[in-house]
Steps between C-alpha positions, in 0.01 A plus 500: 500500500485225747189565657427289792843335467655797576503423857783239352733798512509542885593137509790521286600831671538322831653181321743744395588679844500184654798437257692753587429513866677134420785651338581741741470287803726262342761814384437576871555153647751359327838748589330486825531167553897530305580785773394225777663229344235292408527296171252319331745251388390182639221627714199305547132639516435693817194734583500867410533591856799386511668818422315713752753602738812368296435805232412837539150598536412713218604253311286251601195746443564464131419118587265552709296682256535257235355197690194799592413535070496120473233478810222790486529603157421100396153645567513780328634272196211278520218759560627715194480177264148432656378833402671463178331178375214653653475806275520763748838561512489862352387791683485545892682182533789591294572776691446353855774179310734800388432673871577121666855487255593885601439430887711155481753702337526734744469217783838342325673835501389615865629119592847475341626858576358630829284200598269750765194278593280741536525623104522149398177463705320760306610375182408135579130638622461714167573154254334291768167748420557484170521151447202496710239756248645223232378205660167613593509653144538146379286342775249749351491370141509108584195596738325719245521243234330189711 
């Protein structure tokens, strides 16, 4: 149906989780901060890291996380709308974008319950590749078509 705009659907997908990974470290965060008797009332603007050490850990890996989908994955965002406008966004590269959204999932879910580096690793090398076979994919087609 949406032929080489399909790869559109990846992008939404990890729109989407990065939505809730929002909502959860904020349902995280905030009775964190309560239990530690920090209000926002009045507060100025501070950095993110100010909470590390003042809350608990795991839940500042919800954070943590967050901040990672609005770094990599801005790559992933703009290499998927590449191969989109660029007709080729069906096929082998929809599945390595799907691939890229499922390992970024599982990189968030690793990071805000367990956090162990090592799987996190893994999971960032398996989107890092994929992200990868989609840029050459769409370094490809720009080169093929000069």
């Amino acid at each position: 149906m949406l032929g080489s705009h399909a790869i559109l659907a990846p992008v939404v997908a990890l729109v989407a989780w990065s939505l809730v990974m929002m909502v959860w470290m904020y349902a995280v965060r905030f009775p964190a901060m309560k239990r530690k008797g920090i209000s926002l009332k009045g507060r100025v603007g501070s950095r993110t890291g100010s909470l590390e050490g003042v809350v608990e850990d795991h839940v500042n890996w919800k954070a943590h996380n967050y901040n990672h989908l609005m770094e990599q994955p801005t790559l992933f965002y703009a290499i998927a709308l590449t191969l989109a406008l660029l007709g080729h966004g069906g096929g082998a590269n929809l599945w390595l974008a799907w691939a890229y959204v499922a390992f970024r999932v599982a990189h968030s879910l690793v990071q805000a319950t367990t956090n162990v580096v090592r799987w996190r690793f893994y999971l960032f090398i398996g989107a890092s590749l994929c992200l990868a076979a989609l840029t050459l994919h769409a370094a490809m087609v720009l080169l093929s078509a000069s």
